[in-house]
C-alpha positions as CSV (number, residue, x, y, z in Angstrom):
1,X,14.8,-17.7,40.2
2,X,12.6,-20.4,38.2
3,X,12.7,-20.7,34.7
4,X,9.7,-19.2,32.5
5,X,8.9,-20.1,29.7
6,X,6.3,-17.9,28.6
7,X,6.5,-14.3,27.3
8,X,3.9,-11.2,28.5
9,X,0.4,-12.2,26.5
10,X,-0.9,-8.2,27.0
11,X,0.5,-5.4,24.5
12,X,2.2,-3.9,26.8
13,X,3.4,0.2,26.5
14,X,6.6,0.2,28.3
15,X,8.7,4.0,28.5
16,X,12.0,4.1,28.7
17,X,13.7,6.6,30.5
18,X,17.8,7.1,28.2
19,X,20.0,10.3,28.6
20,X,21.1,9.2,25.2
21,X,19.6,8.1,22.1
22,X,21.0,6.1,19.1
23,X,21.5,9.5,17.2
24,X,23.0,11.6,20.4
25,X,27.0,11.8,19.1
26,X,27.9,10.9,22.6
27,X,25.7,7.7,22.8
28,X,27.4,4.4,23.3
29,X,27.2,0.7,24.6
30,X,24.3,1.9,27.2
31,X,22.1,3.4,24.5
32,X,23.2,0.5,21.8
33,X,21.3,-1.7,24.4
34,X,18.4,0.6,25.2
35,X,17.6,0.8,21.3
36,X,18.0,-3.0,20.2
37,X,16.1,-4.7,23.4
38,X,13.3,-1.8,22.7
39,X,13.0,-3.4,19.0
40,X,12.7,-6.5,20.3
41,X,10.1,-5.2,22.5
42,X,7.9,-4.0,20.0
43,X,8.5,-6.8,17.8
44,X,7.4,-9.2,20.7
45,X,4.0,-6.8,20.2
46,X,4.3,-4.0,22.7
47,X,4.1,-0.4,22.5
48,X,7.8,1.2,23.5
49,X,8.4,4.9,24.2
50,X,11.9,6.3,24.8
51,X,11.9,9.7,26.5
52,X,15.6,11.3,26.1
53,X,18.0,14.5,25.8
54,X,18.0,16.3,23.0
55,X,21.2,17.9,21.2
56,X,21.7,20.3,18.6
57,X,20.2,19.8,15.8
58,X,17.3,16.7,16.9
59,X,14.0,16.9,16.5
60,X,12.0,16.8,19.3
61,X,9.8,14.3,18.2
62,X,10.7,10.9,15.8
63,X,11.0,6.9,15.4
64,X,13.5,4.9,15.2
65,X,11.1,1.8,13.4
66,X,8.7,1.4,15.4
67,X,9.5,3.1,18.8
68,X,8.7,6.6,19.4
69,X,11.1,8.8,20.4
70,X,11.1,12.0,22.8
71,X,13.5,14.5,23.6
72,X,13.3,17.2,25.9
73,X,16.2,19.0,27.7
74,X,19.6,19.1,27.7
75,X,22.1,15.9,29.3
76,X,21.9,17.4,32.5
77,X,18.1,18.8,32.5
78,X,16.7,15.8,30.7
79,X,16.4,14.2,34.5
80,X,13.5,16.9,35.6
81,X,11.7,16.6,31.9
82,X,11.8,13.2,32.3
83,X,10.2,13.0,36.2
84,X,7.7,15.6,34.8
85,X,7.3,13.3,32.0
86,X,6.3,10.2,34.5
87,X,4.0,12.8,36.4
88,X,2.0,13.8,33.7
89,X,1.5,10.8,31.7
90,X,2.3,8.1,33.9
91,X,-1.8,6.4,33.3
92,X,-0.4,6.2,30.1
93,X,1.7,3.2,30.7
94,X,2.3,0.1,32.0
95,X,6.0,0.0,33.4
96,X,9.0,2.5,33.5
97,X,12.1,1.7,32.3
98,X,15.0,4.0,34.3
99,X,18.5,3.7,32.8
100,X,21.0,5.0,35.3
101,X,24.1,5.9,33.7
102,X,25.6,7.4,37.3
103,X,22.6,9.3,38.4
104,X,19.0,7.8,37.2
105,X,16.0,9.9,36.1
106,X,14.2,9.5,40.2
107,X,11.0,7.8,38.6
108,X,9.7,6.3,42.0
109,X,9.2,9.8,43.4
110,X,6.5,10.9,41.0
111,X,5.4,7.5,39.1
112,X,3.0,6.5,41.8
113,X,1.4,3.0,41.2
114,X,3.5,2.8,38.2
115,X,6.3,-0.4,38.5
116,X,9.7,0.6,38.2
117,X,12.7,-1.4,37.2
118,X,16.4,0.7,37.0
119,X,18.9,-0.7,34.7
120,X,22.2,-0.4,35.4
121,X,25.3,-1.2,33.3
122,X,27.9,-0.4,35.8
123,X,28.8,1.7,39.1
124,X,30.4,5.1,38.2
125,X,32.7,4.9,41.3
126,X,35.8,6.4,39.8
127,X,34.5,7.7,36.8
128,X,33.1,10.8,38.8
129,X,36.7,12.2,40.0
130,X,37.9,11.3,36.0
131,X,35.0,13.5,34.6
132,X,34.2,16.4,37.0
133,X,36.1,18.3,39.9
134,X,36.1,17.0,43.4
135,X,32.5,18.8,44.4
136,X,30.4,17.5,41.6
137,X,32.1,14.2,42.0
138,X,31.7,13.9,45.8
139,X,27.9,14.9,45.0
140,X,27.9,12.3,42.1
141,X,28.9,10.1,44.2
142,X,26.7,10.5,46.9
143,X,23.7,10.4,44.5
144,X,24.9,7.0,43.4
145,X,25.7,5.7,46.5
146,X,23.3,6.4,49.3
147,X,20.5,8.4,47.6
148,X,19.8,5.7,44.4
149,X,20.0,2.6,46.0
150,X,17.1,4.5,49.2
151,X,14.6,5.9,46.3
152,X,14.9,2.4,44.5
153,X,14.6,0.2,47.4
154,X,11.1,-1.4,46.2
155,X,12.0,-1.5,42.9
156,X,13.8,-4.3,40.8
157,X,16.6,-4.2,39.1
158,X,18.4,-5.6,35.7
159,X,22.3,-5.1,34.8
160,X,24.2,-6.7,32.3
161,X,27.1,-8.5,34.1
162,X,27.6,-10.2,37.3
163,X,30.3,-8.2,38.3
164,X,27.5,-5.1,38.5
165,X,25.6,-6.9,40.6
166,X,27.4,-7.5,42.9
167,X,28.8,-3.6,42.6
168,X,25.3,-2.9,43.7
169,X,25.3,-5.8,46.3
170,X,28.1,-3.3,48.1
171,X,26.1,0.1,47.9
172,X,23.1,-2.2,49.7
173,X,21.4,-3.9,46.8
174,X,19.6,-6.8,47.7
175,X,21.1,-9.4,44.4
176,X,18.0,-11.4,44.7
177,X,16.3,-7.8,43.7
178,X,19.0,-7.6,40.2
179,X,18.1,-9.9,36.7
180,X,21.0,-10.5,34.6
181,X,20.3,-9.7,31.0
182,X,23.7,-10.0,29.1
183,X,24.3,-7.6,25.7
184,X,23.2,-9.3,22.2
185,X,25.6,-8.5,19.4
186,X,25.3,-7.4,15.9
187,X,25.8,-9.8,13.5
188,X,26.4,-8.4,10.3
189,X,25.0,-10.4,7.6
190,X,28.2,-10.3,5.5
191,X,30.1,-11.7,8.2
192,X,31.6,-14.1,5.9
193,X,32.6,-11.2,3.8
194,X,34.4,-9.5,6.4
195,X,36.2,-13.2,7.4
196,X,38.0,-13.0,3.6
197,X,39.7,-9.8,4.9
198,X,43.6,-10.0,5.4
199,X,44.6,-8.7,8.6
200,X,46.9,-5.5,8.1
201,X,50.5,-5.8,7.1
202,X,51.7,-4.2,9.9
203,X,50.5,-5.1,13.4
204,X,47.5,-3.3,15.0
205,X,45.6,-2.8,17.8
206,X,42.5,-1.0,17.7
207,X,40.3,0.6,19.9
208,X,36.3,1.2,19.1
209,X,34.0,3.5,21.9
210,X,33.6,7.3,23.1
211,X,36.4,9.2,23.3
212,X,35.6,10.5,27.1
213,X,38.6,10.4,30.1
214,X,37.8,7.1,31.4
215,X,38.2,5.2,28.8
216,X,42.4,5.9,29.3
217,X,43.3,5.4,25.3
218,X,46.0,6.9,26.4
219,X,47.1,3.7,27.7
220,X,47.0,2.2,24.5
221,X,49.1,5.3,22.8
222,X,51.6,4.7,25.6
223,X,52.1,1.2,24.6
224,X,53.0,2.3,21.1
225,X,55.7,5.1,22.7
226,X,57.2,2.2,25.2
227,X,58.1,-0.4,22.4
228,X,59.4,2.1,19.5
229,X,62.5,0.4,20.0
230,X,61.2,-3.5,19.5
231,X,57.8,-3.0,17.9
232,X,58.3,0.1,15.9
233,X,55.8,-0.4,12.8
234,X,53.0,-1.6,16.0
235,X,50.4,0.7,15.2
236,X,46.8,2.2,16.7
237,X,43.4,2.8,14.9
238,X,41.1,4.6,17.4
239,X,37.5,4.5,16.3
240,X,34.4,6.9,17.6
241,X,34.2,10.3,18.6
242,X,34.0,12.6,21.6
243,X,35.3,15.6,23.4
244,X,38.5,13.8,23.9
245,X,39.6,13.0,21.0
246,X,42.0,16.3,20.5
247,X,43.4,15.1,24.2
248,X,44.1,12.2,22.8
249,X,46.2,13.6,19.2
250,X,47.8,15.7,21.4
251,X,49.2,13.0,24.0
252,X,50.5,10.9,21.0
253,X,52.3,13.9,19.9
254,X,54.1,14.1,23.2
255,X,55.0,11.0,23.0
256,X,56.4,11.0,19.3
257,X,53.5,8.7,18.0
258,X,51.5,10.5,16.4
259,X,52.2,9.0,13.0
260,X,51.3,5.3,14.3
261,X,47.9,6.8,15.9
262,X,44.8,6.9,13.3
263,X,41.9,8.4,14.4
264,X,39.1,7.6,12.3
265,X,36.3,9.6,14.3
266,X,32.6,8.0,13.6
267,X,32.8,6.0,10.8
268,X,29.8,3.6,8.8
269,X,29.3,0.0,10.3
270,X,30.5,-1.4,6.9
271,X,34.0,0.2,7.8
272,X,33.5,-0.5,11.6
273,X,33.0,-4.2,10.6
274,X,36.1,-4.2,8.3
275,X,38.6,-2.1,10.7
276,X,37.4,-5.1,14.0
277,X,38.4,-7.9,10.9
278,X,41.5,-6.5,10.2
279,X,43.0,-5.5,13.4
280,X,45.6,-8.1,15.2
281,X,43.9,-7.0,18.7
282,X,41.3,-4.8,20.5
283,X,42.0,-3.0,23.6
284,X,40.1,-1.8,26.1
285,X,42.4,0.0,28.7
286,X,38.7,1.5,30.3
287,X,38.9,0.7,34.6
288,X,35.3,0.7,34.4
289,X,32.4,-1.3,32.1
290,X,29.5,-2.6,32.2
291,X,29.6,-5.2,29.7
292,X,32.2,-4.6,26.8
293,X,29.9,-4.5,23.9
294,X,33.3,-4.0,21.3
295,X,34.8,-7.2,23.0
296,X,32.0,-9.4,21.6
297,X,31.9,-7.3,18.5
298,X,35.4,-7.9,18.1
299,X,34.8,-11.7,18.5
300,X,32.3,-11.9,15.7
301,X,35.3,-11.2,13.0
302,X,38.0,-13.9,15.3
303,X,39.8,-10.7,17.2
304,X,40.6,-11.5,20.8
305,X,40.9,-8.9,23.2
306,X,42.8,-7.3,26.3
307,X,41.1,-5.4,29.0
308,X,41.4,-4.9,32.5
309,X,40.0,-7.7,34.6
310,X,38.8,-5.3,37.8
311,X,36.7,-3.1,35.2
312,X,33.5,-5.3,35.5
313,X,32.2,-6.5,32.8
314,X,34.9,-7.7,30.4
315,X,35.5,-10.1,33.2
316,X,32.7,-11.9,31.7
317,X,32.6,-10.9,28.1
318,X,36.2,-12.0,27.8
319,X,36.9,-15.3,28.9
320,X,40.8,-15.1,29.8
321,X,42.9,-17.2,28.0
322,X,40.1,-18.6,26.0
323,X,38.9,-15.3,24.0
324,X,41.4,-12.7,25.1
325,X,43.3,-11.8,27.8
326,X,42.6,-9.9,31.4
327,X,44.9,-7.5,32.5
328,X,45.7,-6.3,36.7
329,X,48.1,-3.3,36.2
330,X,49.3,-1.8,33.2
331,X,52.1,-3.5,32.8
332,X,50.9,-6.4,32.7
333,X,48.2,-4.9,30.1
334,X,51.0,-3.9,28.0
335,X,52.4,-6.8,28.1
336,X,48.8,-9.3,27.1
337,X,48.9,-6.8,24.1
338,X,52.9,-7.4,23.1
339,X,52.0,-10.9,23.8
340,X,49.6,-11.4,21.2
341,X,51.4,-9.3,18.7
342,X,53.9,-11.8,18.7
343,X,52.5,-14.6,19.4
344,X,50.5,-15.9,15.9
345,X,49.5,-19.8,16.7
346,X,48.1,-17.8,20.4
347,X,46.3,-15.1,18.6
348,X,44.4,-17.6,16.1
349,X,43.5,-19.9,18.9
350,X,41.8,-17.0,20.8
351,X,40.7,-15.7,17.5
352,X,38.7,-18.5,17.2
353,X,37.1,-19.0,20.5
354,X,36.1,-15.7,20.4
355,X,33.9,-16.0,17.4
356,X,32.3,-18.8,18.6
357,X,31.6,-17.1,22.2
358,X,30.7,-14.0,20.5
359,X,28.0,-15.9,18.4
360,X,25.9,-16.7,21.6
361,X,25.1,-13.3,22.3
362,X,22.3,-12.0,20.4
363,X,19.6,-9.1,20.8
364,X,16.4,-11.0,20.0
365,X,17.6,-13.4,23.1
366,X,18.4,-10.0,25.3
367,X,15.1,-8.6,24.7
368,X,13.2,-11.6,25.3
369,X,15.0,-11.7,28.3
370,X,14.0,-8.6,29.2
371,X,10.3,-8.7,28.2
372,X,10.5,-11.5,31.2
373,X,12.2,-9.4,33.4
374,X,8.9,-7.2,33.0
375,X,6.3,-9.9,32.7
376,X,7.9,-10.3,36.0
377,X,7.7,-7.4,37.8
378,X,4.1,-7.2,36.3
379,X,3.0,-10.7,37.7
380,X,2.2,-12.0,34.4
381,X,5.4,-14.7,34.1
382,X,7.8,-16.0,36.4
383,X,11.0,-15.1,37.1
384,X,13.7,-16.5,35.1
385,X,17.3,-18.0,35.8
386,X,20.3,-16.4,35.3
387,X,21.7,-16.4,31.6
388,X,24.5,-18.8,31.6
389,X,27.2,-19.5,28.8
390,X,29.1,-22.3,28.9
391,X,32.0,-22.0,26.5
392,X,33.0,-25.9,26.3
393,X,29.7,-26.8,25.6
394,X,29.5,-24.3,22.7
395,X,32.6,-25.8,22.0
396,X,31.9,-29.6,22.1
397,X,28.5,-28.8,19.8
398,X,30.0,-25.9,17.0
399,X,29.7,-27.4,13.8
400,X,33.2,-27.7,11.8
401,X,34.5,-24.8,10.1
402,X,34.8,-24.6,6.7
403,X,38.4,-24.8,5.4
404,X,38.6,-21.2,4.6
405,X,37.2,-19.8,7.4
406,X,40.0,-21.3,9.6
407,X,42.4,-19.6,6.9
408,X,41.1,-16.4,7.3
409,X,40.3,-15.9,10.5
410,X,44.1,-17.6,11.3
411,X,45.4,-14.7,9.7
């Protein structure tokens, strides 16, 4: 791809096709990334649509700033309101956006002349058979697999990791097809603020996303139940909501835990912010991501991670040994995490490289890069090379830190 260095000069009205929105209590890391680059989007002048599910309680119609928001249908319905949507008003814009969380929302069969680009965060392989019974996954599956990649074959594509790609690459993807547009991350403004935090007396790991199956936090509760006898005040905050969450209490009472396991449900950003800034670790025992949006989040406050390198995306949003640690089994997960409990001088190091990696990644840059992406597929800009971060050059040109910061986030 050749570098471009120009943005789409046309307002541009762009819909984007989400099973989620920002206010849906199951939305997560896919919808946090439909909602930020479509700011961006209108910010960079264009008009942005999002046409999602609705859930008890929405209103059918509202904005979120200045992007309008539609919902019609239910999580599994919201696929035929949403082609019906593209039928009937598909004059009315310039480009589709079709986020395929597993299955997408078809938009080549009724959009017509109307461009197409599917974003994908990651391949639901296993996740069907840890969500639904063997039918629905099999059919899941063979939606995914065979049917997907057929209706989208002239359309491009955009995911947020390599490691996606290349997913795709195997269900018959052309990669020269895929743009890589990595996640931004939140930076809160009182970052510093959150930097003066102590960590917790007692060692911690925590774990932030939907409580759903395949993200395995039992894993993590397990860990606490397998080292009672060495690490007995190790403890786990669990942050976010979903259907699983009663699963997951009543695991950690099986295994005699519950009194180390603190489930905090949904909580405010100010207390998300603190809880990453405290924690000694974050863990993400999920076999399947896109990207690993709490990884980097976790960064920002100088918390390295552990996560399973064959899940995808934290392959790239942790850079092992530098930022965090990967894990192959769970064993050797365990053991990263009982690693860095330990280990102090370790923890700070990655603590620190983390922040600084975590810094690169911003949503202004994300939806820039995906305003080219459709500038693109439109033939008003080139094509743009892949994002690339280079974490010893970050390193060789990051100012010095001020005394206290290297306190703080040593602690």
């Amino acid at each position: 791809m050749t570098q471009s260095t120009t943005s789409p000069k046309q307002r541009l009205r762009v819909l984007y096709l989400s099973w989620r929105d920002r206010e849906n209590p199951e939305a997560g890391g896919a919808e946090t990334f439909t909602e930020r680059t479509s700011e961006v989007l209108t910010q960079q002048g264009h008009d942005v649509t999002i046409f999602t599910a609705s859930f008890p309680g929405a209103s059918p119609r509202t904005r979120h700033g200045d992007v309008r928001v539609l919902r019609r249908g239910s999580k599994f319905s919201v696929y035929l309101h949403g082609m019906l949507h593209v039928l009937r008003h598909r004059d009315d814009y310039d480009v589709v956006l079709d986020v395929q969380n597993g299955v997408p929302f078809w938009a080549p069969l009724v959009a017509g002349d109307l461009p197409v680009i599917n974003i994908v965060h990651h391949v639901h392989r296993e996740q069907w058979s840890a969500v639904f019974g063997p039918k629905v996954a099999r059919l899941g599956w063979l939606l995914e697999s065979r049917l997907a990649p057929f209706v989208y074959r002239r359309s491009r594509y955009v995911t947020v990791s390599k490691s996606t790609r290349s997913e795709l690459e195997e269900l018959g993807v052309d990669p020269g097809r895929v743009d890589l547009v990595y996640s931004g991350n939140d930076r809160p403004e009182d970052l510093d603020a959150y930097a003066r935090l102590e960590r917790t007396e007692a060692p911690t790991m925590l774990f932030l996303g939907r409580l759903v199956p395949h993200k395995h936090v039992e894993q993590a509760v397990d860990i606490l139940a397998s080292r009672a006898m060495s690490h007995p005040d190790l403890e786990l905050h669990v942050v976010g909501g979903g259907y699983w969450e009663d699963a997951i209490a009543e695991h950690a009472r099986a295994r005699g835990v519950a009194d180390r396991v603190h489930l905090h449900g949904f909580v405010e950003e100010s207390r998300k912010h603190e809880l990453l800034a405290r924690a000694w670790v974050v863990v993400m025992p999920s076999h399947k991501e896109g990207w690993g949006l709490t990884i980097v989040e976790a960064g920002l406050h100088g918390t390295p991670a552990v996560a399973y390198e064959f899940a995808g995306g934290p392959s790239e949003s942790i850079v092992h040994g530098r930022t965090g640690l990967l894990a192959d089994s769970v064993s050797e997960f365990e053991d990263h995490v009982i690693r860095l409990v330990d280990d102090h001088a370790m923890r700070r190091d990655l603590g620190r490289t983390a922040r600084l990696y975590a810094s690169s990644f911003d949503w202004v840059r994300a939806g820039r890069r995906l305003e080219s992406v459709i500038g693109s597929v439109l033939g008003l800009t080139d094509r743009y090379r892949d994002d690339v971060i280079d974490l010893d050059a970050l390193i060789a040109t990051r100012p010095e830190p001020r005394r206290t910061e290297l306190e703080v986030v040593a602690s």
